[in-house]
N, C-alpha and C positions, 0 to 999 in steps of 0.2 A: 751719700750723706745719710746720717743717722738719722732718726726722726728725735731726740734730742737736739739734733743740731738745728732742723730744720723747726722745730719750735721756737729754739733760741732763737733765728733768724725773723722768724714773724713778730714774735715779741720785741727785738731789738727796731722793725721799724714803725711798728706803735708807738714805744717809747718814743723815739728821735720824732715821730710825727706830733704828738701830745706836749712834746717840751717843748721844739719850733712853735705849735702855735697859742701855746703859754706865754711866751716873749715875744709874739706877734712876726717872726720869720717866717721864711719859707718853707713846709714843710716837704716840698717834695727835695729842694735842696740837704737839706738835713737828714732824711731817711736815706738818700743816696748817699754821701756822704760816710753815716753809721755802718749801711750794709757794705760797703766797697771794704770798709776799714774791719767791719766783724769778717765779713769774707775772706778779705786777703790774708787774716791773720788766722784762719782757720786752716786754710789753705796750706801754708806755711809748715805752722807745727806738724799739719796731716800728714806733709812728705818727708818730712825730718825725724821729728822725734818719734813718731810714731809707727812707722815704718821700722826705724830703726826698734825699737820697744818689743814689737810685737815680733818681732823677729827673735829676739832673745828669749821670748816667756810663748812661745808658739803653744807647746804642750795644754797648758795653763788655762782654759778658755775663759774663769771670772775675770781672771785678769787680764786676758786680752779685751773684754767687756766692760773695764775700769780705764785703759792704758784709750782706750778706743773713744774714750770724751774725754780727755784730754783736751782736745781741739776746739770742743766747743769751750770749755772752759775758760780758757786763753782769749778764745774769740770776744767772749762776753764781759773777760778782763779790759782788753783793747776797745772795746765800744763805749764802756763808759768812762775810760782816761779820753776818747776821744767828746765824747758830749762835756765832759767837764773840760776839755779846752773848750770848745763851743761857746759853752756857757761863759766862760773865762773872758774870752774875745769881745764878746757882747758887752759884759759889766764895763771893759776896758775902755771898749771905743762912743762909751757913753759918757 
């Protein structure tokens, strides 16, 4: 893991901890939750697209260094479409 990823991953469960206990939840529910969801989606893109990416532009190595956060990218896309359901749920079932 990149250490861009691996800051996004810290950051990501500060946030989810700081918002759970903003609306009075569970925080360690909520960071698990966020991390499982940035993870698995990091995970994902890592083996697919990027795998495949960097396979085509090998020579290249900025762009292997562009193609190569990707993942976290996506990860950090998935983590707050997931706190905004979160969020969503809440307002709901209130």
């Amino acid at each position: 893991m990149l250490l861009l990823a691996k800051l996004a991953t810290l950051g990501i469960g500060i946030w989810f901890y700081m918002t759970a206990n903003k609306v009075g939840e569970s925080p360690a529910k909520w960071v698990t939750i966020g991390l499982i969801g940035y993870l698995i989606t990091w995970l994902i893109v890592d083996l697919t697209l990027v795998k495949a990416l960097t396979a085509a532009v090998a020579k290249k190595s900025t762009a292997v260094i562009v193609i190569t956060q990707i993942p976290t990218l996506v990860g950090l896309l998935a983590a707050y479409f997931i706190r905004r359901k979160l969020l969503s749920n809440l307002s709901a079932s209130n």
